[in-house]
N, C-alpha and C positions, 0 to 999 in steps of 0.2 A: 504493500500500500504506500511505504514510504521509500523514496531513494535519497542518493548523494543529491539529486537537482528538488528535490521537491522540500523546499526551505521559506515556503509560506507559513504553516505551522510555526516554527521557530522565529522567523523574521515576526510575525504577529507577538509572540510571547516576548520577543525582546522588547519591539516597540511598548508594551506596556510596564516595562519593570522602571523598579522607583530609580533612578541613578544618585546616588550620597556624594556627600564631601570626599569619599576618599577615591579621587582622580574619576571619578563618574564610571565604577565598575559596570558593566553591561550585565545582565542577566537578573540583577534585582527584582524583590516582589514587586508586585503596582500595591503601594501601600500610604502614598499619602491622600490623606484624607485629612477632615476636619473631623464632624463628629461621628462619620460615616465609621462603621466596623471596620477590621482588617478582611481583607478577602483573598481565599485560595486563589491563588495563580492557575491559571489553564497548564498543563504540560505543553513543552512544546513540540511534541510526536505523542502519537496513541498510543493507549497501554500495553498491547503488544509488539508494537515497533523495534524494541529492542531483543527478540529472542534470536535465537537460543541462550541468549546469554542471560539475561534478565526477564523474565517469565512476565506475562500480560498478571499471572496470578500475584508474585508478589509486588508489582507498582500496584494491582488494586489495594493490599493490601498498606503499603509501605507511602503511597501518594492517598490514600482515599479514608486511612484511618490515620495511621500514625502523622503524617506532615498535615490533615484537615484536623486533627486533634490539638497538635501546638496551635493553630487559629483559634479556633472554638476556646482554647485555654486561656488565649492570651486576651481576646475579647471579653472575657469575664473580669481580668483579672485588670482590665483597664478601666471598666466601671468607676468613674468618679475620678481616677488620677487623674492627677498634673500632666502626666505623661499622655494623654490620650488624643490630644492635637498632633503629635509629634509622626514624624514620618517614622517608619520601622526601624528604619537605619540608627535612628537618634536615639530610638529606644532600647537597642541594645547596647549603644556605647553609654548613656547616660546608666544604666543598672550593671554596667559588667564591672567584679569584681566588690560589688555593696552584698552584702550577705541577708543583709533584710529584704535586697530585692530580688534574691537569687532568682523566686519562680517567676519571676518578670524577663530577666534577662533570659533563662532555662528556654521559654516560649517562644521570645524572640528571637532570640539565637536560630533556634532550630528552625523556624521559618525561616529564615535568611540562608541559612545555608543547605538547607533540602532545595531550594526556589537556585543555588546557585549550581550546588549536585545536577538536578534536572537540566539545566545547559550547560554543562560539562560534559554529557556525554551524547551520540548521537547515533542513527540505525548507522550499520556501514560505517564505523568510524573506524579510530584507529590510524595503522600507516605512518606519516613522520610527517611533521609540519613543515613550513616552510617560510620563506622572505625573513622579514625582521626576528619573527619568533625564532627560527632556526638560527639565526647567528647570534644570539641571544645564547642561548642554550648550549652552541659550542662552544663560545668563548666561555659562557660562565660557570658551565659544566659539563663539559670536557665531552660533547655528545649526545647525539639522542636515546644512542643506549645507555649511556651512564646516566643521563637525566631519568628512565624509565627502570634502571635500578635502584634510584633514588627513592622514586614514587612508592617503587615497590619494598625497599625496605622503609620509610615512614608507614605505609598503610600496612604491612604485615606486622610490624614493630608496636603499632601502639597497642600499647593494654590496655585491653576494653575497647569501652566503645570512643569514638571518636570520628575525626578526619585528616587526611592528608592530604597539603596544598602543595601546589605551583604556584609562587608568588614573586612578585618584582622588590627587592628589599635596598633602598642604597642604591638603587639604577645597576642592580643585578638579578639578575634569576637566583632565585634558592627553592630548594623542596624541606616544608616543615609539617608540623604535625598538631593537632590542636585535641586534648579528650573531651570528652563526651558533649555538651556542648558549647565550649568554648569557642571561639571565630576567628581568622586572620584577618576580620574586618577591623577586629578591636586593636589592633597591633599598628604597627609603624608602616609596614608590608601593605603592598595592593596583590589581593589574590586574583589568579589569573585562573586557575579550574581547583576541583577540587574529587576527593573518593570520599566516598561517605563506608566508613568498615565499622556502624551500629551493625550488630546482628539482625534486625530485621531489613538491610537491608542485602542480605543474599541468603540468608538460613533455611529460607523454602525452597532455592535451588542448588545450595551449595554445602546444604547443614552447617558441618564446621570449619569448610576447606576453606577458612578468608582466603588464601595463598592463591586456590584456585580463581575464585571470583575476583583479586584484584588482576590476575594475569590475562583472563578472558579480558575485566574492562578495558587496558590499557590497550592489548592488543586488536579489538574489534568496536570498541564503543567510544574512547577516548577524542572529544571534540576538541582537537588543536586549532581550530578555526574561531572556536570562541575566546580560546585564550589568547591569543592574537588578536582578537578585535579588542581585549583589556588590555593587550599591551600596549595597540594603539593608541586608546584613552588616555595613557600616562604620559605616550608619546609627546601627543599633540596640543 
């Protein structure tokens, strides 16, 4: 249903995302609003789009309960704050790292970065980037295959749950790693893609293999193309 040319889906899902202060990342939620609720993001490919790698079954579950649950959490939990003018983006820099506001930032977070997960990756992805991105990544790390050993040891590396980014840090490429819901948005770093290794996000097709599931993504699913349009951002 979906190929490499068919980037209407995506092209629509980006045009809607909020773009923040930090260098106007692409792929953001559409989350500013006044009093208006927070609202789930469209994916930007259908839920089977992604197989054999990632199952129509678990994005229903993983897109439709788990990332529609941090919304529904976070709109509760905005009820009455100070914080509930504020774009998404404001809302998780203003509560990360406050303990009182943990389940505020917990919510946000995870919106932000499910909403950046879902365009990081793409049907038929994968292969090796190119232009800017790619001289990026040899000079700053020594290749596409050492940048993708990289990846791969942050995403099999971290314990628990978490993520592992590509990020621009200092007007260099670095691969880091952030638990459970923590962000590279909150950091000094513009993140450029990201792997989401929470366990529901491959345990119905890969049980315990993280190893398996981050090797499948990197090699079939991996959107270099989106991480190159943030590199541009920063670029330009």
């Amino acid at each position: 249903m979906h190929s490499n040319d068919d980037t209407t889906p995506r092209r629509d899902f980006l045009k809607t995302a909020a773009l923040g202060s930090a260098a106007l990342v692409a792929g953001a939620p559409a989350v500013l609003r006044g009093a208006a609720p927070i609202e789930l993001p469209a994916l930007p490919w259908a839920e089977g789009a992604l197989e054999p790698v990632i199952s129509a079954r678990t994005i229903s579950f993983h897109y439709g309960k788990h990332h529609r649950g941090y919304v529904d959490k976070l709109n509760q939990l905005l009820v009455g704050s100070p914080l509930a003018e504020l774009p998404l983006e404001e809302v998780v820099r203003r509560t990360a790292g406050k303990l009182d506001q943990a389940a505020l930032f917990n919510n946000a977070a995870q919106i932000w970065n499910h909403s950046f997960y879902w365009s990081s990756l793409k049907p038929k992805g994968g292969g090796a980037p190119t232009g800017a991105l790619l001289k990026h990544i040899e000079a700053d790390l020594g290749g596409v295959e050492a940048c993708l050993k990289e990846l791969t040891a942050a995403a099999t590396g971290q314990f628990g749950s978490g993520w592992a980014w590509l990020v621009m840090d200092g007007g260099k490429l670095k691969v880091t790693k952030t638990g459970n819901a923590e962000t590279a948005l909150t950091s000094a770093a513009i993140p450029l893609l990201t792997i989401d290794v929470w366990e529901h996000a491959y345990y119905l097709d890969f049980q315990n293999r993280r190893a398996d599931y981050v090797a499948a993504l990197l090699k079939d699913l991996l959107h270099w193309d989106f991480a190159a349009q943030n590199l541009e951002k920063v670029r330009s």
